[in-house]
C-alpha positions in Angstrom: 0.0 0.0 0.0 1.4 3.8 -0.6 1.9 6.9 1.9 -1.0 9.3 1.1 1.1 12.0 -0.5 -0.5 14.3 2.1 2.0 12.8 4.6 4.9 13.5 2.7 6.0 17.0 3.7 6.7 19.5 0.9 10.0 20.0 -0.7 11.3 23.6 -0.5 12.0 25.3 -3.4 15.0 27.6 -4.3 15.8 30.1 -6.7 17.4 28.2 -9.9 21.1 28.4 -10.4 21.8 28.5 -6.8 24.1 25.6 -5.5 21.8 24.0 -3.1 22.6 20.6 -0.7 20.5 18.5 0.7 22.7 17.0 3.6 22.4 13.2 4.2 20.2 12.4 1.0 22.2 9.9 -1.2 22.2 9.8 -4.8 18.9 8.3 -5.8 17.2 10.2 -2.5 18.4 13.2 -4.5 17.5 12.6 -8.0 13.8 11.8 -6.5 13.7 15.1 -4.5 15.2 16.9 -7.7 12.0 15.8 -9.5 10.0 16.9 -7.2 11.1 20.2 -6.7 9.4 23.1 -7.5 5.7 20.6 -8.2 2.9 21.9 -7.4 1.2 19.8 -4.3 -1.8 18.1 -5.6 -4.9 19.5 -4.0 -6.4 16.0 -3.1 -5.8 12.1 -3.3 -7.3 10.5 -6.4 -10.5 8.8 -5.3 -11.0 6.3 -7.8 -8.6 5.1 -10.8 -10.2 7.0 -13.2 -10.2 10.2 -11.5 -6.2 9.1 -11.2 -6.2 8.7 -14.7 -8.1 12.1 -15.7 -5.4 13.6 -13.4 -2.5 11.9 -15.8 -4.0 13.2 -18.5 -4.1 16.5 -17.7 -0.9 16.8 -16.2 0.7 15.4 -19.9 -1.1 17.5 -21.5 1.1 20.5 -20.1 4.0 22.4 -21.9 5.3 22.5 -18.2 7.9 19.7 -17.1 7.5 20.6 -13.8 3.7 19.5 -14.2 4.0 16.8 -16.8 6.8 14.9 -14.0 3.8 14.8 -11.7 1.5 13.0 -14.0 1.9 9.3 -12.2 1.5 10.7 -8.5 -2.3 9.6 -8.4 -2.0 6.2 -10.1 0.4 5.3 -6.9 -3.0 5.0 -4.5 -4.1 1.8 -7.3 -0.9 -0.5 -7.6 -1.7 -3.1 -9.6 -1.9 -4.1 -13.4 -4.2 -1.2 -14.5 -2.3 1.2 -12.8 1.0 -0.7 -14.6 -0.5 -1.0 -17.8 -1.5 2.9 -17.8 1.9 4.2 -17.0 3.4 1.7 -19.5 1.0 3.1 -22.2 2.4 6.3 -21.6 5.8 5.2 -22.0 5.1 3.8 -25.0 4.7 6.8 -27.1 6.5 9.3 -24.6 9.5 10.3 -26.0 10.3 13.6 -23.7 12.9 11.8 -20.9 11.1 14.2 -18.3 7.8 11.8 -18.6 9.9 8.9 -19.4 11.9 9.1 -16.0 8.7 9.8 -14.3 7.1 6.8 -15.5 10.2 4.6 -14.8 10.2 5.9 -11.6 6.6 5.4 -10.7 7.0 1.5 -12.3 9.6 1.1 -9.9 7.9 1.9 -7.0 4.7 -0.7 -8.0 5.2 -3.7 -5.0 2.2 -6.0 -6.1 2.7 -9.4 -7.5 0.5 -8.7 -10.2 2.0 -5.2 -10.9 5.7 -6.8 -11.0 4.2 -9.8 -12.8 2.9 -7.5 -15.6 6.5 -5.9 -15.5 8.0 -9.0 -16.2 6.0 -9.9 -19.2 6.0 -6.3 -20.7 9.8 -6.5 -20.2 10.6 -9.9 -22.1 8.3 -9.0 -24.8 9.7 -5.3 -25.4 12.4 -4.3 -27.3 14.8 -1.4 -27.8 14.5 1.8 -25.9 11.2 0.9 -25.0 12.8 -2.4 -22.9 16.0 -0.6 -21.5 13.9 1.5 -20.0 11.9 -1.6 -18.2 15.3 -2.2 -17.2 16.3 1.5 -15.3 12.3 0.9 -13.6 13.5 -2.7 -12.1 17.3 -0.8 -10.5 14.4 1.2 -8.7 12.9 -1.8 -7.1 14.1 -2.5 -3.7 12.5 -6.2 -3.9 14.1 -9.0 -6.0 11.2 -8.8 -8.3 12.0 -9.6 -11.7 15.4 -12.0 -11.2 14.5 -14.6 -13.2 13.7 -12.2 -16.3 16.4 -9.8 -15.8 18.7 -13.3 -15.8 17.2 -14.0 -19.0 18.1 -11.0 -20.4 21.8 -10.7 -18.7 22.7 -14.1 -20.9 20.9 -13.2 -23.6 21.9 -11.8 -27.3 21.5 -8.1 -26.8 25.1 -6.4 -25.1 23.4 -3.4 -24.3 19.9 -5.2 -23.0 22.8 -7.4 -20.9 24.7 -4.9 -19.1 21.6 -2.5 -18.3 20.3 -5.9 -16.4 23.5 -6.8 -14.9 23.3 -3.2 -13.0 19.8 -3.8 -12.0 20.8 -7.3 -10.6 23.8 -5.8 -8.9 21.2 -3.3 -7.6 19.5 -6.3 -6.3 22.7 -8.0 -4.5 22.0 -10.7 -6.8 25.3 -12.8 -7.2 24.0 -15.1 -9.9 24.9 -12.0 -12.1 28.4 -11.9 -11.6 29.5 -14.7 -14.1 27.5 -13.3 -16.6 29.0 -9.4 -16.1 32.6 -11.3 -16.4 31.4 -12.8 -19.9 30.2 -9.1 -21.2 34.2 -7.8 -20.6 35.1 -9.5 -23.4 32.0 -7.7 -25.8 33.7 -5.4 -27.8 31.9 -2.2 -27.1 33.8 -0.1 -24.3 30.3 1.1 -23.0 29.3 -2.3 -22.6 32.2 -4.0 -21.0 32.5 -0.7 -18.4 28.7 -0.9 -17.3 29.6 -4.8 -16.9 32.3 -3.6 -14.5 29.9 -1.4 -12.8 27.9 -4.3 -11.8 31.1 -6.4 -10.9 32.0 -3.4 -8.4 28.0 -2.8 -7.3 28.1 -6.3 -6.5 31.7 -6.0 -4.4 32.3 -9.2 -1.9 29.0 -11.2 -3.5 31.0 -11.8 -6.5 32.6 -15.7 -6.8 36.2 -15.9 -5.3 37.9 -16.1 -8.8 35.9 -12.7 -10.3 39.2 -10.6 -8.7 41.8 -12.9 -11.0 39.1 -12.2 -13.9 39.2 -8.5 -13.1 42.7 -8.5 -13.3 42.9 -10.0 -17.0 40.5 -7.6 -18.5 42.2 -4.6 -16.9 45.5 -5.8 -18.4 43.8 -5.7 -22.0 41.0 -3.0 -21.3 41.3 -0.2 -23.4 38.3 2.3 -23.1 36.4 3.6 -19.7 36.4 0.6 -18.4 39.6 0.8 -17.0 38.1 3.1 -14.4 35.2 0.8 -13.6 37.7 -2.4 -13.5 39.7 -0.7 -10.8 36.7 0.3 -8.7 35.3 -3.2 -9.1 39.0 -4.4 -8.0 38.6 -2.5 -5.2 35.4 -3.4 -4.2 36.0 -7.2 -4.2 39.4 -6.8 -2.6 39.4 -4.2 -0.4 42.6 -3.1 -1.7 43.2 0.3 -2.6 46.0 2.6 -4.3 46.7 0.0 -7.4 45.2 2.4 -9.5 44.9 1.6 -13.5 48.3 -1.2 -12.9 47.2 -4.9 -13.8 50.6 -5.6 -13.1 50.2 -4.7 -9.6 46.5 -6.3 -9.2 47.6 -9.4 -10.7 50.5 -9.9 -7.8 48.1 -9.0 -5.8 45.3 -10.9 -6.7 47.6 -14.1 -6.8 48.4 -13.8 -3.1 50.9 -10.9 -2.8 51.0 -8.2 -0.2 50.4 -5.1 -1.5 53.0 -3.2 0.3 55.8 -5.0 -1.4 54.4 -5.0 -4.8 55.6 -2.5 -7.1 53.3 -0.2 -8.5 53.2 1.5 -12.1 50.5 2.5 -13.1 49.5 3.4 -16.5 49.2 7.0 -17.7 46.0 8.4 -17.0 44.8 12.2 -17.7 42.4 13.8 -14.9 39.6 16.8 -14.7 39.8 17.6 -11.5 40.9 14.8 -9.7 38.6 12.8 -12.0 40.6 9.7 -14.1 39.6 10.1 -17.7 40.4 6.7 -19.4 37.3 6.7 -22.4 39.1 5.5 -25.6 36.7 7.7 -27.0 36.5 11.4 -24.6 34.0 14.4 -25.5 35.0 17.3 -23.1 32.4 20.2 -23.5 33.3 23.6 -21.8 31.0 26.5 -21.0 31.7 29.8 -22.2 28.9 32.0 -20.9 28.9 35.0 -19.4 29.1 33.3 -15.6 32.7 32.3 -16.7 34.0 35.9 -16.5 32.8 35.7 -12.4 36.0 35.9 -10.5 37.0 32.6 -9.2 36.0 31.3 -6.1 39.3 30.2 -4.5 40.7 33.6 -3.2 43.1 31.5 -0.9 46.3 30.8 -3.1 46.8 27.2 -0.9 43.0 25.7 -1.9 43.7 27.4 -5.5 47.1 25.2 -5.4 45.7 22.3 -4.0 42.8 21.9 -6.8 45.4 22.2 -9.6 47.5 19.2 -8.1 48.0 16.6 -10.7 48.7 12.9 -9.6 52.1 11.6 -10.4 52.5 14.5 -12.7 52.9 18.7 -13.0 50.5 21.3 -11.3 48.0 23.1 -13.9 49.3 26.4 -13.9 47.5 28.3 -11.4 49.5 31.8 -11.2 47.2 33.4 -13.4 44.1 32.5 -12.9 41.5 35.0 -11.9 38.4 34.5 -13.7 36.3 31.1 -13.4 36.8 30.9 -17.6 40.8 30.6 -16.6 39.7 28.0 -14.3 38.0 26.1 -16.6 40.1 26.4 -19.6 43.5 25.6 -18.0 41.9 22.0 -16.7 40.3 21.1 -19.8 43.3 22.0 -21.8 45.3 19.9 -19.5 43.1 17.3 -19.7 43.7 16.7 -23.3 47.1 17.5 -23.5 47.5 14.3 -21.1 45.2 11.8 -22.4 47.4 8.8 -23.4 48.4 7.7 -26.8 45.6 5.3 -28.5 42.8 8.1 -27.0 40.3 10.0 -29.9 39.0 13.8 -28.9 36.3 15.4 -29.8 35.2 19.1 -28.2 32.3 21.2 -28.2 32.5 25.0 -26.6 28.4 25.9 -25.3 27.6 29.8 -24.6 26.1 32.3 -26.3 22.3 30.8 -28.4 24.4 28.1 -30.4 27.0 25.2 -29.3 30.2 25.0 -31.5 30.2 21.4 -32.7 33.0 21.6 -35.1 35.2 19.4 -33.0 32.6 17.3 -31.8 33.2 13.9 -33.2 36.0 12.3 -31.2 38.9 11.6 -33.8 42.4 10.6 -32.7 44.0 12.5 -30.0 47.2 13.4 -32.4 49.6 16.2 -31.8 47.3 18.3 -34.5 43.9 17.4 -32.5 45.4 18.6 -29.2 46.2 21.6 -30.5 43.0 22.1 -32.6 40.7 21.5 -29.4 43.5 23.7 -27.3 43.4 26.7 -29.8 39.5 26.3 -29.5 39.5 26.6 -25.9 41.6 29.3 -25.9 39.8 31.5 -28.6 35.9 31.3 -26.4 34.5 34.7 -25.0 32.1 34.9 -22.9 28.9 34.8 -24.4 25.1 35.7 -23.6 23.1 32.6 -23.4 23.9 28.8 -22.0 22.1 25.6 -24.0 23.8 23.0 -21.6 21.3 19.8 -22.9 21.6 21.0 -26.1 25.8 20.6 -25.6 25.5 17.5 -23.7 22.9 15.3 -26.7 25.4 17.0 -29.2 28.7 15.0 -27.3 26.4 12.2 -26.6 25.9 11.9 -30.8 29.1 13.3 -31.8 29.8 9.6 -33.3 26.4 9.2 -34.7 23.1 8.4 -33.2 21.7 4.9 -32.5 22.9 2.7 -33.7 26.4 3.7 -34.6 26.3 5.6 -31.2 27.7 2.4 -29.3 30.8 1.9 -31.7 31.7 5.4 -32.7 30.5 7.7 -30.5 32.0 8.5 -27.0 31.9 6.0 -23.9 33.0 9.5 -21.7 31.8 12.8 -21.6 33.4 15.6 -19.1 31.6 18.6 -18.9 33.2 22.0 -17.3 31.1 24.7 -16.5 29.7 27.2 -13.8 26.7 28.7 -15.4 22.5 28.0 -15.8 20.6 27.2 -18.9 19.0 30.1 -20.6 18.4 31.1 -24.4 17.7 27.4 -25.2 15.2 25.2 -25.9 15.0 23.7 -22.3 16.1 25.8 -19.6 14.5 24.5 -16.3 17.3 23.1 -14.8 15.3 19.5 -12.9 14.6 19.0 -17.0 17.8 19.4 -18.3 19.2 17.0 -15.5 16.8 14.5 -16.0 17.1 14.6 -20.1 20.6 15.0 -20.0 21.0 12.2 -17.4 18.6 9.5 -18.7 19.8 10.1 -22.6 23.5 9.4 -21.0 22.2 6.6 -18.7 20.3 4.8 -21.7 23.8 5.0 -23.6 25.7 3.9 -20.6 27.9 6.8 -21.4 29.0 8.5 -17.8 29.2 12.0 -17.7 31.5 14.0 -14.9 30.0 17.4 -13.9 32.6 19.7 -13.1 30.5 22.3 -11.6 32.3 25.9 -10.5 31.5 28.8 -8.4 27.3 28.9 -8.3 26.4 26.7 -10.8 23.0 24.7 -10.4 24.4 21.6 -8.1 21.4 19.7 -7.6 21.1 20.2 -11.9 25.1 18.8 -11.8 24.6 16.2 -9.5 21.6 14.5 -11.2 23.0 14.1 -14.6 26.1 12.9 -12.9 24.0 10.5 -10.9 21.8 9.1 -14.1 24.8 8.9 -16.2 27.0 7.2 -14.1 29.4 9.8 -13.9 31.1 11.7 -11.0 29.8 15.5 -9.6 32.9 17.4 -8.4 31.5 20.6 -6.6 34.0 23.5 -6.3 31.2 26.7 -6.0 34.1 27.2 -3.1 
């Protein structure tokens, strides 16, 4: 049975583009307070299910995201199959990701054996988009509904079907999974093979005794993002940490050796932030409106210092940095100046009414493409005007769209930027999360937020959070 929405107390809202915390929410607590921010409170409780379902229709029958993410709330009081079968109508021929992670959301929340039964058949007889997103509604579920299906569908013929089941099974704690995540590291999509490490390190100590030694091989031939996601799965199984992205190490380790005495090499690895970049295929998108000409927000030289630390290798020069633009651009261009040989660059600057997406397909991170994407850098102004989901569905096609996306297009996207959406197409910043987010999440393409000074943090931190990326939060 559901809490009557009239016990839930209201969400505050707060003035957009303000960095804004909630302390002690974790990452999916957040992404569900995000979409509820800023919603009007429904003046009663549905009392029957068609008065539920007049209430969904009027609700997607707004221009308003902020209305149209509301439109499952009523059909919550009636879980069940109608109440399934209504919202999965709607996701049928939704194709805004605001209603579409509404609706997953509201799936995932359905508890009744014949609400999750209903789930199960619409899920083995869907296919596409339309199934993967069955998929994101079951990583919602706290119950082990839907094992046997999602099992199915981890073994089955579809990588990118595989690997979003293997994450909701990890969800889950499911161990079965584990065998079948090792098999998708050898599928030759790096998207694929890092969301199977994903589940490997989701899954952590519940993994079979030998997984580590498995771990260990792939990470000696992995070439792509899921280098990052091998290590963390390493880690998680182990409990050893520092080995970074060195098989040579986690082998010796792995095979019985102490740690301390092993030596350690690891490979070359460039960084935003603090954040290891290790895509074979990177998009880095950097904001150029007008908030980049705010002064900085690290007055004190030693915190200024201490954020342009690079491991094992040279500070980003620092000494002239005044302006959050300097910020910005000196990271980004150090980024790609250190992405290791065998890496392809793409680049896409976002201010002003228009993104430049001259650079934006990633092509082979030569000596010429360095300096291409580092003259670009160097030659944006700040500009009027911020279409940040308009940047981020450009990177997330620079290779193509579906379904040459999964072979050419990027399996990372870093994002730099301090400023809110505005002079674009979608500006309210829960929508450009969620669309940002779920487009990156259905790709399994992470994206990391580098969000500075008073940018939009709960906007940052959702698209982050979907995509599978990392949120790094310097507004001070």
């Amino acid at each position: 049975m559901s809490v009557p929405r009239s016990s839930v107390p209201p969400i505050p809202c707060r003035p957009a583009g303000l960095a804004y915390r909630r302390r002690g929410l974790g990452p999916r607590a957040s992404i569900v307070a995000l979409l509820l921010a800023l919603v009007p409170a429904p003046a009663a409780r549905a009392g029957t299910i068609e008065d539920a379902r007049k209430a969904m229709a009027k609700a997607l029958a707004s221009d308003d995201p902020a209305v149209r993410r509301t439109a499952f709330l009523g059909l919550m009081d009636f879980d069940g199959k109608d109440a399934f079968d209504d919202v999965a109508a709607v996701l049928g021929r939704e194709s805004d990701p605001v209603v579409q992670h509404a609706a997953v959301l509201a799936i995932g929340r359905m508890r009744t054996p014949a609400a999750t039964d209903a789930l199960a058949a619409a899920t083995r007889a869907a296919k596409g988009p339309r199934r993967l997103l069955y998929l994101l509604a079951y990583r919602e579920q706290l119950s082990d509904a839907g094992k046997a299906v999602l099992l199915e569908i981890a073994g089955g013929t579809d990588p990118v079907a595989a690997a979003h089941a293997g994450l909701a099974l990890a969800k889950k704690k499911a161990a079965e999974a584990a065998p079948l995540m090792v098999a998708l590291l050898a599928q030759k999509d790096a998207p694929v093979r890092a969301a199977a490490a994903r589940a490997l390190g989701e899954l952590g100590v519940l993994a079979p005794k030998d997984t580590a030694a498995k771990l260990a091989d792939a990470l000696a031939t992995g070439d792509g993002r899921e280098r990052t996601d091998l290590v963390a799965a390493l880690e998680a199984i182990t409990g050893q940490k520092g080995l970074e992205d060195d098989p040579a190490a986690w082998k010796a380790v792995v095979g019985g050796a102490a740690a301390a005495g092993v030596t350690k090499a690891p490979r070359p690895t460039a960084y935003a932030v603090g954040v290891p970049v290790r895509g074979k295929r990177v998009v880095l998108v950097v904001d150029h409106s007008v908030s980049t000409d705010d002064p900085h927000p690290f007055q004190d030289r030693e915190r200024l210092q201490t954020l342009c630390k690079v491991p094992g290798a040279r500070d980003v020069p620092w000494f002239k940095m005044k302006t959050i633009g300097d910020f910005l651009n000196a990271h980004a261009t150090r980024m790609v100046a250190d992405l290791p040989e065998g890496r392809a660059i793409g680049f896409i600057a976002t201010g002003g009414t228009k993104n430049d997406t001259k650079l934006a397909r990633p092509t082979p991170a030569t000596p010429g493409a360095r300096t291409a994407v580092a003259k670009a850098i160097e030659a944006m102004k700040p500009e009027n005007g911020l279409d940040l989901l308009g940047a981020l569905t450009a990177a997330l096609d620079a290779g193509g769209k579906e379904p040459a996306a999964l072979a050419n297009g990027p399996d990372e996207i870093v994002y730099f930027g301090c400023g809110v959406p505005w002079q674009a197409p979608v500006k309210e910043p829960a929508a450009v999360g969620v669309s940002a987010g779920l487009r990156a999440r259905l790709r399994l393409v992470p994206i990391h937020m580098i969000g500075v000074g008073n940018h939009n943090a709960d906007m940052y931190r959702t698209i982050a959070d979907l995509s599978g990326g990392r949120y790094v939060d310097l507004s001070r």
